[in-house]
N, C-alpha and C positions, 0 to 999 in steps of 0.2 A: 398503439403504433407510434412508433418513432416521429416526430415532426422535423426534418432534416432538410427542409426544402426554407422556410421563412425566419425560424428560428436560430438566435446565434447562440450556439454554445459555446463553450471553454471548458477546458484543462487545467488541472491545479495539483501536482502531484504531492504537494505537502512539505517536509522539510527534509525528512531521514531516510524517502527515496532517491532524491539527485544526489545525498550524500553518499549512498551506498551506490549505485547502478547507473550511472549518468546514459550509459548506450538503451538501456532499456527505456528510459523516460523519453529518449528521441526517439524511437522506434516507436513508442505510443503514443505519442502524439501523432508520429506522422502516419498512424495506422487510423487515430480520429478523427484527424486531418481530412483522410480519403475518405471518409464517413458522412462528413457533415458538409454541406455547402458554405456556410457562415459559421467560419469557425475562428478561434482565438486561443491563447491560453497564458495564464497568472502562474509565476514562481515565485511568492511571498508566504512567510509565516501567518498563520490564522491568529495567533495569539494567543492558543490555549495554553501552552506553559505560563503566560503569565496570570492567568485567571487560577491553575492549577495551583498557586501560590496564595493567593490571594488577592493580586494586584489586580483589583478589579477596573478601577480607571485607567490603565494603563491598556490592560484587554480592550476596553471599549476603544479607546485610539488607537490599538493597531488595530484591530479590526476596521475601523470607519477606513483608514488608510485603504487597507483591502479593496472593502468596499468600493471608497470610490475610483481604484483601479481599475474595476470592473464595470463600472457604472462607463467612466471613459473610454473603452471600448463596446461598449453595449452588450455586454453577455446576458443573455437571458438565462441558462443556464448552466449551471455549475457543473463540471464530472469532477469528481474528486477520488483519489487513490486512497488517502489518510482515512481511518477512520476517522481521528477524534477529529478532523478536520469538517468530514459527515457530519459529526454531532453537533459541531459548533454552527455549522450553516445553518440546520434546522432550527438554531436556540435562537439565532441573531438578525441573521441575511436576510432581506431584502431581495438577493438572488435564489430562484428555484436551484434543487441541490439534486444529484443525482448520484451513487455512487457508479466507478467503473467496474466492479465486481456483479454489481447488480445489472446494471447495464449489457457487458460484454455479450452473453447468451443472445440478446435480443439482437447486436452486429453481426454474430457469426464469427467461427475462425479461419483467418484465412485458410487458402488448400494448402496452400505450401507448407504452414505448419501443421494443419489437422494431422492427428492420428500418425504424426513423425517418431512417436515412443510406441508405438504399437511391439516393436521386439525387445522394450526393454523389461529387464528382471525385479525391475526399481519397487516396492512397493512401501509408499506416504500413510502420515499420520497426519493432517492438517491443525495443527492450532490456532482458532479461533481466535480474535483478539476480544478482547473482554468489553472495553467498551461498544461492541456493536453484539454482543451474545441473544440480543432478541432480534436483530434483526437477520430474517430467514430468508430472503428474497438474495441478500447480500453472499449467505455463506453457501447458497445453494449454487450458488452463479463459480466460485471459487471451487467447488466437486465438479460442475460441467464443467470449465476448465481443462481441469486433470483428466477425465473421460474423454474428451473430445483429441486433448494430447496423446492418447495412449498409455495413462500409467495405471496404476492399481492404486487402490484408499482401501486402511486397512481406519475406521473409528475409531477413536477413546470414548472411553465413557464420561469422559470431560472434557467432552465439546460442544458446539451449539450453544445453547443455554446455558449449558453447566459448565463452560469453559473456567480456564482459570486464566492469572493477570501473570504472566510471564516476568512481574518483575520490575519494567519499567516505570509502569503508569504512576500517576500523580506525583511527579518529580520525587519518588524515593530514592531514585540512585544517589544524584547530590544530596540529599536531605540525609541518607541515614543508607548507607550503600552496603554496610553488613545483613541489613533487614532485607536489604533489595535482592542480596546474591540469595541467603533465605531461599525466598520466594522463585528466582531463576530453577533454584536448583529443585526443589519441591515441584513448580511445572514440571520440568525434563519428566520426573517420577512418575507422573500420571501418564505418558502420552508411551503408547502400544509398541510404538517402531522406532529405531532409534533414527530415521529421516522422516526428518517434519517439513512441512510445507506453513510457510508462513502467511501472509498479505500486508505484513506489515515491517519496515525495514527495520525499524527499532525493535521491535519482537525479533526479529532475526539477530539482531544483536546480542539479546538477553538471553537466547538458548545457546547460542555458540558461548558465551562465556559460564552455564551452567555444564561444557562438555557435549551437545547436543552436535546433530550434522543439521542443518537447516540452509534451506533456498525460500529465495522469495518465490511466490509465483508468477515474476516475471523474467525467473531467472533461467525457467523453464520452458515459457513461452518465446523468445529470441532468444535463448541461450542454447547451447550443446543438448542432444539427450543425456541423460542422467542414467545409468547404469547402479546394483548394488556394488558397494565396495567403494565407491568414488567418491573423491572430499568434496564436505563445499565450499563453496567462497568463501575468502577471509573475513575478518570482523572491521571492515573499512571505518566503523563509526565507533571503535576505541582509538583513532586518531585523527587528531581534531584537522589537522595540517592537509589531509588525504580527501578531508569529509569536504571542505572548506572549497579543496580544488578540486573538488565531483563537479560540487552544486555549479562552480563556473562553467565546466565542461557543460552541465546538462543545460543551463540558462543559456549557454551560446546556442548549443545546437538546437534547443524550442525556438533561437529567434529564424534559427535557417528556415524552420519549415512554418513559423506563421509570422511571415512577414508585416 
């Protein structure tokens, strides 16, 4: 059971969701907001691009930064959207880490949205993101979701565990971004349906530029029903200019609702 009553938690949606969705990350927060009594929430980089490289001293100081951002508002708890963001808490922090995928089931969906796709024709393929492929708590939370939405989940046989890396990960795009597209476009190939269901903004990035239709799944949860036949949103994080003035948008509007 949830401790919501003495416990402060926080919010930390990572980098490459206020870069893509800025309206979705204020609407989750302030649906965590409603959640939790003592609540707070972090919009800083974790620092794993730079560990991803090598710069392992550099990691360690933006992290401490982090850290004691959080230390200064007293979060006991972490909720985090990112995956590699997940991973890095549990390697480093000092803060308990919880994901929101894994989480959400245990909140509930609102009514207004529950079962709002119940007439829609739409039927998902979800792509896993690779660095959390063992964790089962997480992607299980991401199918209730979409069930609880109304939509239909058609599997790949490379998902869960067996997922595959869409591409992005370990800084290949700037390192070697002929290798990276590769690997984009080899995902798209495995996955059943040609609309995928993401969790990850950057994952959404690396299918749309393999030719994929992809939504995050918060694009789903405050966004319009989705119908077949219907595009997705743009690739907001092939331009740096667009991405830059998200993350402003989404950081003002976290400050409105946790003051």
């Amino acid at each position: 059971m949830l401790d919501n009553t003495d416990k402060v938690y926080g919010f930390m949606p990572g980098c490459s969701l206020p870069s893509y969705n800025p309206h979705a990350v204020v609407e989750t927060t302030e649906f965590l907001a409603s959640k939790f009594e003592k609540f707070s929430a972090v919009q800083k980089c974790c620092g794993k691009p730079t560990k991803a490289i090598g710069q392992y001293d550099l990691f360690k100081e933006r992290f401490a930064g982090l850290q004691k951002d959080m230390d200064d508002v007293q979060i006991e708890e972490m909720i985090v959207a990112c995956q590699s963001c997940y991973l890095t808490f549990k390697e480093i922090s000092t803060t308990a880490v919880t994901s929101l995928w894994a989480l959400w089931p245990k909140l509930g969906m609102p009514e207004e949205i529950k079962n709002k796709a119940k007439d829609s024709d739409m039927v998902f393929t979800v792509h896993d993101s690779c660095s959390t492929r063992f964790e089962t708590e997480l992607q299980d939370g991401i199918r209730w979701i979409l069930t609880e939405l109304g939509y239909k989940i058609h599997e790949s046989d490379y998902s869960r565990e067996k997922t595959r890396c869409c591409g992005f990960g370990g800084m290949v795009v700037p390192a070697n971004p002929e290798v990276a597209k590769k690997v984009m476009v080899r995902r798209v190939e495995t996955l059943v349906e040609p609309n995928i269901v993401v969790y990850c903004a950057a994952c959404r990035s690396s299918l749309l530029q393999a030719d994929a239709k992809a939504w995050h799944i918060l694009d789903l949860i405050w966004g319009p029903v989705v119908y077949e036949g219907d595009e997705s949103p743009l690739d907001v994080l092939s331009n740096p200019a667009k991405s830059w003035i998200n993350r402003y948008k989404a950081k003002k509007g976290i400050n409105k609702v946790v003051k």
